[in-house]
N, C-alpha and C positions, 0 to 999 in steps of 0.2 A: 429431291422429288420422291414423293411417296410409292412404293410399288406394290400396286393390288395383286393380290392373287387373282387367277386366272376362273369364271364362273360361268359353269354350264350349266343352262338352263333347257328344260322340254317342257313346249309351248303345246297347250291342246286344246282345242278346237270341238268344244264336243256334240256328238249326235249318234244315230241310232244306224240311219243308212251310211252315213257318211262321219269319218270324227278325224278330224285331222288334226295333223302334228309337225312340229317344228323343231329341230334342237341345234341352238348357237351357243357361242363360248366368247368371254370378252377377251382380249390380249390389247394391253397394252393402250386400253382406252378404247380399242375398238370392237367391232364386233361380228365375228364370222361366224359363217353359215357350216352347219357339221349336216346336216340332210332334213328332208321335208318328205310327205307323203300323205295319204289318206288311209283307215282304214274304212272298208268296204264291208256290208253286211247284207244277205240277201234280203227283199221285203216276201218272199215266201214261204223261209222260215219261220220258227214259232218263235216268240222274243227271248227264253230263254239260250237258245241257242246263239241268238245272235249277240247276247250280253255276254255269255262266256267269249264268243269270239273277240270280243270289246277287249275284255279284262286281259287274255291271255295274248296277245298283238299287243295292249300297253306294257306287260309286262317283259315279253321280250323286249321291247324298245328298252326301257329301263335298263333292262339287262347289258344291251350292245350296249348303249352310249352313255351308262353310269351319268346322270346328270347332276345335281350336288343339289338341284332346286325339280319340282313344277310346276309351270302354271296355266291355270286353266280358267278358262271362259266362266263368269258366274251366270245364272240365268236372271233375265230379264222379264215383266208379266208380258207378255205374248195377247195377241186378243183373238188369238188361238187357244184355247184348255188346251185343245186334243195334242196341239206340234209340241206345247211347251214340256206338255208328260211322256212324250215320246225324248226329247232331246235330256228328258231329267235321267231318264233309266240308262242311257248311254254316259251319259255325266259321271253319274254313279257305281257302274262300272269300271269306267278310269279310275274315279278316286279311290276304290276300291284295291284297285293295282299299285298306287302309291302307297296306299297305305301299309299294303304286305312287303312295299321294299323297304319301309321308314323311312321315306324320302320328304323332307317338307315340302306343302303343299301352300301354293296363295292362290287366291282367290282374285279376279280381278271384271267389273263390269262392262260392258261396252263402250259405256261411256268414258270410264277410267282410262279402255286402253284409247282411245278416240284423242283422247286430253294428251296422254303421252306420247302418241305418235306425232299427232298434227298442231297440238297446241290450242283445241277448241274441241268442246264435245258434242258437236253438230255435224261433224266433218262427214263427209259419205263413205262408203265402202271403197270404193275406187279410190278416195284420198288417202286414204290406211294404207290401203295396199301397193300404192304408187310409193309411200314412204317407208314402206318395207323393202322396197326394191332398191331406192335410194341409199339407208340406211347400209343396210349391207351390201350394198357394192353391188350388186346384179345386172345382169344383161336385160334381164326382162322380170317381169311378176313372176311370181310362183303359181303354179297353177297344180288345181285346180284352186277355186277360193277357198274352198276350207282348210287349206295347207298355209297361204297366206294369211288367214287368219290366223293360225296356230301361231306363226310365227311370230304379227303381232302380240300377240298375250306374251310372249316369252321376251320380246323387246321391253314390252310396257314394264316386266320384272326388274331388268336388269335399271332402269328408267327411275324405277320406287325404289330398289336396292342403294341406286347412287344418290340419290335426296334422300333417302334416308343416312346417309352414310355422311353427309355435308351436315344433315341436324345434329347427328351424335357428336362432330366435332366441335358444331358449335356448342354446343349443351359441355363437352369438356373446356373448353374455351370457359366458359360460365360458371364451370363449378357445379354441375348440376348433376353432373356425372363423370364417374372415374376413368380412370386410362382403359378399362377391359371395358366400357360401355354400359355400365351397371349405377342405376340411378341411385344418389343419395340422397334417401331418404330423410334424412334429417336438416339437408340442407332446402331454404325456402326462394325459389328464383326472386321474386318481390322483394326477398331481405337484402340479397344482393344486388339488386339494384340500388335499394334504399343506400345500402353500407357504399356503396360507388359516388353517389349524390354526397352523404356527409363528407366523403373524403376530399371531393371536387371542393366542399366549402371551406375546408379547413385549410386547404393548401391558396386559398384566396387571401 
């Protein structure tokens, strides 16, 4: 049996008043919870203060819980202007925090994490979040929701890491790439099939 390393990931959640976070680690196939929270921003501050406050709270988190990945909520068109540029500048300052720690960063939809949780991207908030609680073993939701949510984006990671991780084998299964996962180029999947088919007719 093959044994994974072990991958910590911090899930976030992002907004201006509110931007929450999530950080789990896989062992062993499965997947536990290292801590969740929100960060809080006042609305009577001026935004730049509140963006610093963003950046320097992501970046402590970083700091405590060394994740190896993040991931974070993409934005959505909103039929809000006003909410969707308020949740941009909070966005922006997390990724901004990754970026100063060189930590990779993905990107994931709502819909994306929707698909990964529940198996359909129509699913409701409640259904996400009920399969967050599932997933990791919990007593109860996480609360508040944007900590829940953090958490889903950081699932849906680990979720696209392991399909990912099933295609690269199959793709060296094929020939299409090498034992370190690095695609050759020179090799055509189509010719490989085709060279499969001749072989099939010749041993007829």
């Amino acid at each position: 049996m093959e044994h994974q390393q072990p991958l910590r990931v911090l899930g976030i959640d992002p907004g201006l008043a509110d931007v929450g976070w999530g950080a789990i680690e896989t062992h062993g196939g499965r997947s536990l919870l290292l801590g969740y929270g929100v960060i809080q921003t006042r609305a009577g501050q001026d935004i730049a203060t509140r963006l610093d406050a963003i950046y320097r709270r992501v970046s402590e988190l970083i700091d405590e819980l060394e994740p190896a990945v993040v991931a974070i909520e993409n934005l959505y068109f909103a039929k809000n202007a006003k909410t969707a540029m308020v949740v941009a500048h909070g966005r922006a300052a997390a990724i901004l925090a990754t970026a100063g720690h060189g930590i990779r960063l993905f990107e994931y939809t709502p819909l994306e994490i929707k698909q990964a949780l529940t198996g359909h991207g129509r699913a409701g908030k409640s259904q996400v979040q009920s399969m967050v609680k599932v997933v990791l073993g919990l007593a109860e939701i996480p609360k508040p929701d944007h900590a829940a949510d953090a958490l889903a984006a950081a699932l849906c990671h680990l979720h696209s890491a392991a399909l990912e991780r099933k295609v690269g084998k199959a793709m060296v299964a094929a020939g299409v790439r090498n034992g370190n996962g690095e695609e050759k180029p020179e090799i055509n999947p189509n010719k490989i099939l085709l060279a499969q088919m001749r072989r099939g007719r010749k041993r007829r």
